[in-house]
Structures are given as structure tokens and as C-alpha cells.
N, CA, C and O atoms as a GROMACS GRO file, in nm:
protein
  276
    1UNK      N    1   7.399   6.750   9.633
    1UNK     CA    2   7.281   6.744   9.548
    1UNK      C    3   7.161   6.692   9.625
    1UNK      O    4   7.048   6.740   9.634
    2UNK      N    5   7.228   6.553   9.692
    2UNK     CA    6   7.089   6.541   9.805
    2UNK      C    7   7.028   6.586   9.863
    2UNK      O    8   6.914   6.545   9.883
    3UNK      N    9   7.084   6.704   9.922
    3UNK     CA   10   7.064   6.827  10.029
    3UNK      C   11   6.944   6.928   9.956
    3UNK      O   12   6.842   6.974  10.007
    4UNK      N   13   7.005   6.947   9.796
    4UNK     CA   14   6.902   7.026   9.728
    4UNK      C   15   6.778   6.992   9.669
    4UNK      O   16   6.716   7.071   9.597
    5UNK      N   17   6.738   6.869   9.700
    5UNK     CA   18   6.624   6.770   9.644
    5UNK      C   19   6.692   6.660   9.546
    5UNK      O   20   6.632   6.559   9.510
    6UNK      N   21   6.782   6.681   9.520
    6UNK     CA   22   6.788   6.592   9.371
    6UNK      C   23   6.761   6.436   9.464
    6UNK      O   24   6.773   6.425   9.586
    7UNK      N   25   6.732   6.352   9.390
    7UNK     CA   26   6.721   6.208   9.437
    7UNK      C   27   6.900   6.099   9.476
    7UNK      O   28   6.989   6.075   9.395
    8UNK      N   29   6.894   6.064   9.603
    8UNK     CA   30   6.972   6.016   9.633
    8UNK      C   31   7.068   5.931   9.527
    8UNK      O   32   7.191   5.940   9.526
    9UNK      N   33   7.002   5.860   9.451
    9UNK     CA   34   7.068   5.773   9.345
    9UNK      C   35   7.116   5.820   9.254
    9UNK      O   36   7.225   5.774   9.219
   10UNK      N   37   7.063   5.918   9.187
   10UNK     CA   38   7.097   6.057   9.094
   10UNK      C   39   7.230   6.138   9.173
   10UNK      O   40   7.325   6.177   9.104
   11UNK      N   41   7.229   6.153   9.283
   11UNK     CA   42   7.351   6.216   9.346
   11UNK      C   43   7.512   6.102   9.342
   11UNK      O   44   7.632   6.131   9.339
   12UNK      N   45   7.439   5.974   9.345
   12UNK     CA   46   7.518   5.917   9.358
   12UNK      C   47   7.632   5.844   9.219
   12UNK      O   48   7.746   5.796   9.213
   13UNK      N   49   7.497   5.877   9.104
   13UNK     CA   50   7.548   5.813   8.964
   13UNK      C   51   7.618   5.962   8.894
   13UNK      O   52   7.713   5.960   8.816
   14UNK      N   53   7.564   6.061   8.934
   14UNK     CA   54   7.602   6.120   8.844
   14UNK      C   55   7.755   6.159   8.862
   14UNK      O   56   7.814   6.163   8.970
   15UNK      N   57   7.824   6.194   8.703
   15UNK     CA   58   7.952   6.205   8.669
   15UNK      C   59   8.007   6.342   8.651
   15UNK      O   60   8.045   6.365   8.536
   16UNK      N   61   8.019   6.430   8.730
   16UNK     CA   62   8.056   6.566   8.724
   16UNK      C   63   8.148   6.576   8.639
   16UNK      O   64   8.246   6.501   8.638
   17UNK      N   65   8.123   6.703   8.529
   17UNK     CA   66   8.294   6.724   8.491
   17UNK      C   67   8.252   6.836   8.443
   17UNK      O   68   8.140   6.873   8.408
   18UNK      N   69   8.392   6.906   8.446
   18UNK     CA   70   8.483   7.064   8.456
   18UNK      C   71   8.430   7.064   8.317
   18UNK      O   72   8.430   6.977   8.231
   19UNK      N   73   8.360   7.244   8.318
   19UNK     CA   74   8.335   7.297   8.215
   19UNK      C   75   8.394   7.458   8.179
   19UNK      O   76   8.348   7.569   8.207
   20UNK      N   77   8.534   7.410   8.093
   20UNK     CA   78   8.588   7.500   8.124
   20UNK      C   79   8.552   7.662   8.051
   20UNK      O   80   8.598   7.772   8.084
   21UNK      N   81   8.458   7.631   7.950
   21UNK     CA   82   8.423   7.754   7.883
   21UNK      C   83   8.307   7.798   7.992
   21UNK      O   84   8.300   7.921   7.988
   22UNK      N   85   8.215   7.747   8.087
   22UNK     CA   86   8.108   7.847   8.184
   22UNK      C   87   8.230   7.920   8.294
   22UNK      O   88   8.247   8.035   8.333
   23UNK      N   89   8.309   7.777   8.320
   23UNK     CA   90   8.399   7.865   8.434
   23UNK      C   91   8.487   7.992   8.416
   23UNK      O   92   8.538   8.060   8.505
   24UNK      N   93   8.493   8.011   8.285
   24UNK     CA   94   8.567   8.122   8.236
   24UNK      C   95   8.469   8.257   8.228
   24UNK      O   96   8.509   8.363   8.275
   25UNK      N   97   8.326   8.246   8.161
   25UNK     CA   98   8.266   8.316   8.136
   25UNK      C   99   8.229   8.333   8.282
   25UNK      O  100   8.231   8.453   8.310
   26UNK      N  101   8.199   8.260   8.380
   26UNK     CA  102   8.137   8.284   8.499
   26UNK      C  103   8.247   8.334   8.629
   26UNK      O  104   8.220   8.395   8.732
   27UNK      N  105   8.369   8.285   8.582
   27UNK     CA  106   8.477   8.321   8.665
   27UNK      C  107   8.448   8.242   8.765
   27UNK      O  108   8.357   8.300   8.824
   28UNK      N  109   8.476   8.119   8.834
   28UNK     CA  110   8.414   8.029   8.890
   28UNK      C  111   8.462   7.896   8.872
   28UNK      O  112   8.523   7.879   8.766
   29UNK      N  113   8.450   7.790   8.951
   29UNK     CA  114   8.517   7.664   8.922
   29UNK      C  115   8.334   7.599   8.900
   29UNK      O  116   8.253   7.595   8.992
   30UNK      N  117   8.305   7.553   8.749
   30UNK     CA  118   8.228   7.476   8.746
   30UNK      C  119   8.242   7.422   8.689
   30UNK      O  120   8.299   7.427   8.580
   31UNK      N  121   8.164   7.299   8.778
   31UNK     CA  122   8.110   7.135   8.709
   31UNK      C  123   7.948   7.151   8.676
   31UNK      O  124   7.864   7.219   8.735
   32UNK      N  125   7.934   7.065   8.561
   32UNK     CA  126   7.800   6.998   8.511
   32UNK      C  127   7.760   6.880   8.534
   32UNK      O  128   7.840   6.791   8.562
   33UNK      N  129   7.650   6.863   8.528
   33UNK     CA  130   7.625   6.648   8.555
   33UNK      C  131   7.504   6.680   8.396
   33UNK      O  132   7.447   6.767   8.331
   34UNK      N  133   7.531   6.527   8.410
   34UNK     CA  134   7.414   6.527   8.281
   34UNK      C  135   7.281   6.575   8.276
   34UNK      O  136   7.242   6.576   8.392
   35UNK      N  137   7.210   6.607   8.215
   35UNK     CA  138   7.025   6.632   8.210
   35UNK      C  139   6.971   6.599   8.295
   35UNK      O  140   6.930   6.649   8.400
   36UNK      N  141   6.965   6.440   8.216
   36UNK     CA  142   6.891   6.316   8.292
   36UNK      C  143   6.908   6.323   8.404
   36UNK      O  144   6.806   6.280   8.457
   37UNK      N  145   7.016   6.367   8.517
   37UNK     CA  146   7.074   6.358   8.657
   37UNK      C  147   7.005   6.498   8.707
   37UNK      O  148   6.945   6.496   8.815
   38UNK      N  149   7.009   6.575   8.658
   38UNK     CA  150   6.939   6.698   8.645
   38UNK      C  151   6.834   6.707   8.751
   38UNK      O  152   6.797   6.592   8.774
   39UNK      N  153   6.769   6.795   8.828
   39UNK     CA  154   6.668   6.791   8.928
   39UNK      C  155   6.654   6.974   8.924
   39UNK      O  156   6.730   7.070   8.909
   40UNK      N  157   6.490   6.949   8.952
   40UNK     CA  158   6.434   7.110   8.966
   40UNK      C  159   6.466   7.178   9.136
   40UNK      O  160   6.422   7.108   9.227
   41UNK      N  161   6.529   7.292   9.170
   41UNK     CA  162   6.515   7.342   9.288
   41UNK      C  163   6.390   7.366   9.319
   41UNK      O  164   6.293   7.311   9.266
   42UNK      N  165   6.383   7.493   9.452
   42UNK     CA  166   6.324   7.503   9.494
   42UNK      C  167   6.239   7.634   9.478
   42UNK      O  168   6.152   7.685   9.548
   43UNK      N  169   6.307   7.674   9.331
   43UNK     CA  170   6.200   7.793   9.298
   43UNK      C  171   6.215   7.762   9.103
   43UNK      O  172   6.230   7.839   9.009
   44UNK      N  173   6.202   7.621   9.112
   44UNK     CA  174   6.132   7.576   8.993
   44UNK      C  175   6.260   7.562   8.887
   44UNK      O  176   6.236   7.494   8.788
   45UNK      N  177   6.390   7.619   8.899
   45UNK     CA  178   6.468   7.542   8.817
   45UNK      C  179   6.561   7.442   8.794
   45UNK      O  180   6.622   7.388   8.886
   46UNK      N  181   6.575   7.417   8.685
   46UNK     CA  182   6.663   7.323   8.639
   46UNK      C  183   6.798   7.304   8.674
   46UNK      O  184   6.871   7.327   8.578
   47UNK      N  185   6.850   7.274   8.764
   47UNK     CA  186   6.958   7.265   8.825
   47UNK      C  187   7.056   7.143   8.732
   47UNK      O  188   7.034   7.022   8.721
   48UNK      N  189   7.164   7.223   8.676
   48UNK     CA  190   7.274   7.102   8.644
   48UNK      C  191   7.461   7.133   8.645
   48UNK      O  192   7.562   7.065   8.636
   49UNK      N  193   7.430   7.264   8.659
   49UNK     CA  194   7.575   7.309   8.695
   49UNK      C  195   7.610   7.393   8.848
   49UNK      O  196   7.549   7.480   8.910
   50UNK      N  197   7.717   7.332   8.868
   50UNK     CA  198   7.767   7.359   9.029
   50UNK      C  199   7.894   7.437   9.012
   50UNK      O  200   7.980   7.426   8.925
   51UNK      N  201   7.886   7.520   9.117
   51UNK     CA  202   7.992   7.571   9.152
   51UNK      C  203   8.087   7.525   9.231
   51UNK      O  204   8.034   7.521   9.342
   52UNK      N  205   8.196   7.488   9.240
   52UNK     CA  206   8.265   7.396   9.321
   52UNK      C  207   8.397   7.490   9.376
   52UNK      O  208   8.491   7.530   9.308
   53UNK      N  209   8.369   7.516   9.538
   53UNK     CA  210   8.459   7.595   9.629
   53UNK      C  211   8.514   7.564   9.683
   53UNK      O  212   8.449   7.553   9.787
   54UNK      N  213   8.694   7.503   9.715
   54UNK     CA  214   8.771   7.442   9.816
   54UNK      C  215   8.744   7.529   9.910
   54UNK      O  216   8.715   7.647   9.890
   55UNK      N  217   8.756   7.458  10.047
   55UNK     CA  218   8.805   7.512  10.185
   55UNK      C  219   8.904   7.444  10.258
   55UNK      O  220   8.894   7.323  10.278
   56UNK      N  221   9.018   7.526  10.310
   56UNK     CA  222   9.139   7.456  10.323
   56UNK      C  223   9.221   7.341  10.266
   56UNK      O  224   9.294   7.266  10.330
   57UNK      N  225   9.196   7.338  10.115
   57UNK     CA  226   9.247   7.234  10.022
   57UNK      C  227   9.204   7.116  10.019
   57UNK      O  228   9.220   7.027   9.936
   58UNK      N  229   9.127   7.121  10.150
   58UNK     CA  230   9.079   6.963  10.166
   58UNK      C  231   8.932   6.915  10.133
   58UNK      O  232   8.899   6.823  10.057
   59UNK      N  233   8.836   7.013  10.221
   59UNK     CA  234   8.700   7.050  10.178
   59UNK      C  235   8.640   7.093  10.020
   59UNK      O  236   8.650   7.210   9.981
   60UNK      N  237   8.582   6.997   9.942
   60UNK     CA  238   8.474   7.077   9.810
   60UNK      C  239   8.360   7.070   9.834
   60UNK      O  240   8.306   6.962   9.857
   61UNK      N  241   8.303   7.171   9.833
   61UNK     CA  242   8.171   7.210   9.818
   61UNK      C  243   8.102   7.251   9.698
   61UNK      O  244   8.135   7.353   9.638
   62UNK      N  245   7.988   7.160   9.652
   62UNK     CA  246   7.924   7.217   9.520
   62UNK      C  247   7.791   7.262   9.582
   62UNK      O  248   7.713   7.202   9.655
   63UNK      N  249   7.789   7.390   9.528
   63UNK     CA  250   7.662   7.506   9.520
   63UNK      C  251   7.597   7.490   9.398
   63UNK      O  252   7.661   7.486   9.293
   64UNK      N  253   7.496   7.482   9.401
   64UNK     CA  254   7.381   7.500   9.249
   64UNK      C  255   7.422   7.630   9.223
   64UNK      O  256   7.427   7.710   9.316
   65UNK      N  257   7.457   7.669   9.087
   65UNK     CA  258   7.427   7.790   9.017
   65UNK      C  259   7.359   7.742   8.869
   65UNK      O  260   7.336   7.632   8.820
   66UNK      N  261   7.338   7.890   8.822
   66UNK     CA  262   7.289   7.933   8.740
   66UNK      C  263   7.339   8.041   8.684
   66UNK      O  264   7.379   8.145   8.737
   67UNK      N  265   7.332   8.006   8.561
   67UNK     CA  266   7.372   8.151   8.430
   67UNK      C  267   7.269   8.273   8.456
   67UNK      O  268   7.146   8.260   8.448
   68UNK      N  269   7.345   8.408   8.492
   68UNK     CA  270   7.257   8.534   8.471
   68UNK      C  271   7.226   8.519   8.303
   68UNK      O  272   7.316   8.486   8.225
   69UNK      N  273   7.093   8.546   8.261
   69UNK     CA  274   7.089   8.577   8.112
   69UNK      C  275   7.077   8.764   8.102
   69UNK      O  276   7.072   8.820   7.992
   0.00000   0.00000   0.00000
């Protein structure tokens, strides 16, 4: 999250958790953080749900996504 602007302390409080009705609709392992934790990218949106990708079982990586409407 730090990486994507969000504020260091915000990366650090916030409480991710598995949302299993986007991950279904999105086909995808995602987590949400709260609003408030919430931070705008870099082409103006609202960033609060991640995509979260193992690499070699050991590595997670969360990616900002977003819902196609």
C-alpha cells in the first residue's frame, strides 16, 4: 500500500480481510481494508480492495484492483 501512495501508518493499521462474495464474482483472491484506510491512486481512485497473489507459497502480494462496472 505504501508503494501505491497510501500513507505509511494507514498501511500499517489497516486490517485486511477476505471478501468472499468480490472474490467469487471477480474470480480472484480478494482482501478489503476499511474506507477510512482507503487512499486515492494515481489516476484519481479510491483504492480499498486488493488482489492478493501467492508466489511459491511463501510470497503475498497485494495489487490494487478495482470492479469493472
Amino acid at each position: 500500500m505504501a508503494i501505491e501512495g497510501a500513507p505509511l501508518s494507514a498501511a500499517l493499521k489497516c486490517n485486511p480481510k477476505y471478501n468472499q462474495s468480490y472474490s467469487k464474482a471477480l474470480k480472484a483472491t480478494i482482501y478489503t481494508i476499511p474506507l477510512k484506510y482507503s487512499f486515492t491512486d494515481m489516476n484519481g481512485f479510491k483504492v480499498s480492495m486488493f488482489d492478493v497473489r501467492s508466489y511459491l507459497w511463501v510470497f503475498h502480494i497485494a495489487y490494487p484492483t478495482q470492479p469493472e462496472f
